[in-house]
C-alpha positions as CSV (number, residue, x, y, z in Angstrom):
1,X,0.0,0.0,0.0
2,X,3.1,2.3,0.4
3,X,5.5,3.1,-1.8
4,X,8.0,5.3,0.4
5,X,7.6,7.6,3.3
6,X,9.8,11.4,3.0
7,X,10.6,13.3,6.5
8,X,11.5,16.8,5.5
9,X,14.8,17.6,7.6
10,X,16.8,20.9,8.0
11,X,20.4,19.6,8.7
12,X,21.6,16.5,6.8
13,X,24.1,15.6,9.2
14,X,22.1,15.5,12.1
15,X,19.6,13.7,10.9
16,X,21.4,11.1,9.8
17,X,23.3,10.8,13.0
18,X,19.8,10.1,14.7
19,X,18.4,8.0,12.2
20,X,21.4,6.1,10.8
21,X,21.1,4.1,14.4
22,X,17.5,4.0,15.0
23,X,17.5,2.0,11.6
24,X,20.4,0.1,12.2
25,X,18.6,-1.2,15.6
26,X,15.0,-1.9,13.5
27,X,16.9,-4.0,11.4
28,X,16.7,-1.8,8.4
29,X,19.8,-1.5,6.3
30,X,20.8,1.7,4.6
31,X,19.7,1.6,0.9
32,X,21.2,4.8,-0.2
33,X,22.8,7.8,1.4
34,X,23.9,11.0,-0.6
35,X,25.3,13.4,1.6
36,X,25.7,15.6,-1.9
37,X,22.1,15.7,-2.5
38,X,21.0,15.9,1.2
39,X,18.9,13.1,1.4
40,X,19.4,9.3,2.7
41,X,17.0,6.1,2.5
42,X,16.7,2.7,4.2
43,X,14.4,0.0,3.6
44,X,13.9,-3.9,4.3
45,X,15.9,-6.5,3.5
46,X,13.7,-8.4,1.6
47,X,11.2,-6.0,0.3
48,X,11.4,-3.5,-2.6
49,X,9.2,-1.2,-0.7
50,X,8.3,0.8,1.3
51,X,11.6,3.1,1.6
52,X,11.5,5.5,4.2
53,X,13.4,8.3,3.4
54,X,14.7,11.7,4.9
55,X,16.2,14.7,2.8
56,X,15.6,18.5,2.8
57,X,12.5,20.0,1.2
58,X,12.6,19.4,-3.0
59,X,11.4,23.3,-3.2
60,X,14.4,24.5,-1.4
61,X,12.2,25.9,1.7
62,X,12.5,24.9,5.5
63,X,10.7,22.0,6.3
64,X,8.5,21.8,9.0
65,X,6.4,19.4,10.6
66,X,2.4,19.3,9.9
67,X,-0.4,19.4,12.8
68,X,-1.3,15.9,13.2
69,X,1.1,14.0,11.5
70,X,3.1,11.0,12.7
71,X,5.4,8.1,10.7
72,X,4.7,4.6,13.1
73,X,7.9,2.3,12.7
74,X,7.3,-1.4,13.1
75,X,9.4,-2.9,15.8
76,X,9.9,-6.8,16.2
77,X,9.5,-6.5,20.2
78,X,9.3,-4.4,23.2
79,X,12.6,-4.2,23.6
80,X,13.3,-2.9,20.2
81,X,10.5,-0.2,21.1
82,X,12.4,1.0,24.4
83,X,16.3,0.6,22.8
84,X,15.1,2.7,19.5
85,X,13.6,5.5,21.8
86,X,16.4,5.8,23.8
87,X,18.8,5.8,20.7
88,X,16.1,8.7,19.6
89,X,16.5,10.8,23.3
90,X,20.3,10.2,23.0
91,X,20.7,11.6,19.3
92,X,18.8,14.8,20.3
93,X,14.9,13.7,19.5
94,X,12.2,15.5,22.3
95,X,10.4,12.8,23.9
96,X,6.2,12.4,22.9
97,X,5.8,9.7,25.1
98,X,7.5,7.1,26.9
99,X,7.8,3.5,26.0
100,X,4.6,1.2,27.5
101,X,1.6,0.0,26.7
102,X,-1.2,1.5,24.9
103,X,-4.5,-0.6,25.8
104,X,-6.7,1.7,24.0
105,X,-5.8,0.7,20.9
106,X,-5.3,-3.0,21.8
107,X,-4.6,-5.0,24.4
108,X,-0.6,-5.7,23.7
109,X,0.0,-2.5,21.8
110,X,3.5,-1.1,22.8
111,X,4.8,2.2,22.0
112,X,6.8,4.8,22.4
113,X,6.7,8.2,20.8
114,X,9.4,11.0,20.1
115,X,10.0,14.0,17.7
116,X,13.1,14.3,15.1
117,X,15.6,17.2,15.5
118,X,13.4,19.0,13.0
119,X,10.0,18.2,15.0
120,X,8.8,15.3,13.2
121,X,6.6,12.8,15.2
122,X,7.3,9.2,14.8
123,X,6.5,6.3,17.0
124,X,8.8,2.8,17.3
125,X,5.8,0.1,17.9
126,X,5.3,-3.3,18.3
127,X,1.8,-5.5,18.4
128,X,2.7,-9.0,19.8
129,X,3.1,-9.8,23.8
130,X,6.1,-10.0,25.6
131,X,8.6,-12.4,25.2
């Protein structure tokens, strides 16, 4: 259903910094990274798609983060949910909300919520129980 997500950035570098890890600990290998062109992409290993993507706005304006927006991450446990936060709060990311259960959307949702350097929401999740 999706091709490829974009998150609008300001600084290249310091975007990458925080997501380069977070990816690493989802499992999600780097598929391209052009620091000339200011933009970077990673994706799963076996899948053509979706590629998530950051890079700085094609029109040449600052980005900035829209009113009700958030990119959810799919994480293969809770621990992956609580390590990829942390990795986010340690590369400079604001915390949205701490890493724990969210029963009113299910019973074994687990989540955690931060924003980007640039003030992009995004949530690390995972659905199953614990381990």
């Amino acid at each position: 259903m999706i091709s490829h997500v974009f998150i609008g950035i300001r600084n290249f570098e310091q975007a990458l910094s925080l997501y380069t890890p977070l990816m690493q600990a989802l499992d999600l290998p780097l598929k391209f990274c052009e620091p000339e062109k200011s933009w970077a992409g990673w994706m799963a290993k076996d899948a053509p798609r979706p590629l998530f993507i950051i890079g700085l706005a094609y029109d040449g304006k600052d980005s900035t983060p829209g009113n009700g927006q958030m990119i959810a991450l799919l994480a293969a446990n809770r621990e992956t949910v609580r390590r990829c936060h942390a990795i986010a709060l340690e590369n400079g990311g604001l915390c949205e909300g701490a890493p724990g259960l969210r029963p009113h959307y299910h019973p074994q949702y687990y989540g955690a919520y931060f924003r980007d350097l640039d003030g992009n929401k995004l949530c690390v999740c995972c659905h199953d129980a614990e381990d």
